[in-house]
C-alpha positions in Angstrom: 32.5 -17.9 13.6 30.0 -20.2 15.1 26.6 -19.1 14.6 23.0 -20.3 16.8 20.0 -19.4 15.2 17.0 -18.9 17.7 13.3 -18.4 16.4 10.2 -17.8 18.3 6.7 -17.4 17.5 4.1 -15.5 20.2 0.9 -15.6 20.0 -0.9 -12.3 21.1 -4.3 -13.5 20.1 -5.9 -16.7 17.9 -5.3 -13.7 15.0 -2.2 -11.7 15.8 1.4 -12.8 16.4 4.7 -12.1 16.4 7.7 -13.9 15.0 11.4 -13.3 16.4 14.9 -14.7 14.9 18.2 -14.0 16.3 22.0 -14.9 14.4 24.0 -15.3 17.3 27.7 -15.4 17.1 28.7 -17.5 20.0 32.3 -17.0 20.0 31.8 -13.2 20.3 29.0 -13.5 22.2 26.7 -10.5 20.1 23.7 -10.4 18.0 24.8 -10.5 14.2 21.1 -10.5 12.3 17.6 -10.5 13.6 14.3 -10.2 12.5 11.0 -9.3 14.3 7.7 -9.5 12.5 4.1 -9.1 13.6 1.9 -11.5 11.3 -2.6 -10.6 11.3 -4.5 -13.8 10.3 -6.7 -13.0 7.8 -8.6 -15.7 6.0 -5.8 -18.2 7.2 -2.9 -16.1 5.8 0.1 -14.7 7.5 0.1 -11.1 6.6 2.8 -9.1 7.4 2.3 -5.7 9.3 5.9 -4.8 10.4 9.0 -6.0 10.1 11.9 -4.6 11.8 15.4 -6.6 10.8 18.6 -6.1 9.5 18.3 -7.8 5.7 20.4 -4.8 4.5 23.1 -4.5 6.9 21.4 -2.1 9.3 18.6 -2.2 11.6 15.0 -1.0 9.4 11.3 -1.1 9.7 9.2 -2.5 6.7 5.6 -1.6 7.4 3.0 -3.2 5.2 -0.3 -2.5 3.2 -1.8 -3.5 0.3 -0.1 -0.4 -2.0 2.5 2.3 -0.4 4.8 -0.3 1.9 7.3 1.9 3.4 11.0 1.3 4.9 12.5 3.7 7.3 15.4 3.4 9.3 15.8 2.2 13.0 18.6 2.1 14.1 22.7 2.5 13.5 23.9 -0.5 14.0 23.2 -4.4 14.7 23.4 -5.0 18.1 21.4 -6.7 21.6 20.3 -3.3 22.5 19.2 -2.7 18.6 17.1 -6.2 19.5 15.4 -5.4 22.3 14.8 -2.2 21.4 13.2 -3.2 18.0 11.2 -5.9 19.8 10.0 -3.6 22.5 8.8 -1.3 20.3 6.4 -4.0 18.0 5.2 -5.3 21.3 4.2 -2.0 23.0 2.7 -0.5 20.2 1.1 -3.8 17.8 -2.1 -3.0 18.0 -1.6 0.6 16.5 0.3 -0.9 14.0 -2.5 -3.3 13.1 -5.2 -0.1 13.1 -3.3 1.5 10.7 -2.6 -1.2 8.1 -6.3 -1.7 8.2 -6.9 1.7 8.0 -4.1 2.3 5.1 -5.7 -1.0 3.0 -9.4 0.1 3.2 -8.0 3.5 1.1 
């Protein structure tokens, strides 16, 4: 198996980005891993808000706050539509995600 990693880093604003990585298997021409994670500056750190990836074998959300992080499940399996979907739904919906991990942390 020959794998090509690809990485990306957007920024949305000077505080708020988001991070994509890809496994691609080029042989079989699919998606084998991938990671998508929305970073807030704060202070000059990188703080997580969401992560959707597939550390554990299947697609999963990790969303962050400073106590109660929670991890639900996304999809069924690893695949390109898996991808895009995961990455569609961080972009559309990043600054709701932001409100409530600042909303979540000031508890």
């Amino acid at each position: 198996m020959q794998i090509e990693k690809f990485k990306h880093l957007r920024d949305l604003n000077e505080f708020n980005k988001i991070y994509t990585e890809i496994d691609f298997d080029i042989q079989n021409k699919q998606i084998i891993d991938f990671c998508i994670i929305q970073f807030h500056i704060e202070n000059k750190r990188k703080i997580q808000i969401i992560r959707i990836g597939t550390a554990h074998g299947k697609p999963h959300i990790h969303k962050f706050y400073s106590q109660n992080n929670s991890v639900e499940k996304f999809d069924e399996k690893i695949s390109t539509q898996a991808y895009e979907k995961a990455k569609q739904f961080i972009y559309s919906n990043w600054k709701t995600f932001l409100e409530t991990y600042k909303k979540k942390d000031l508890k």
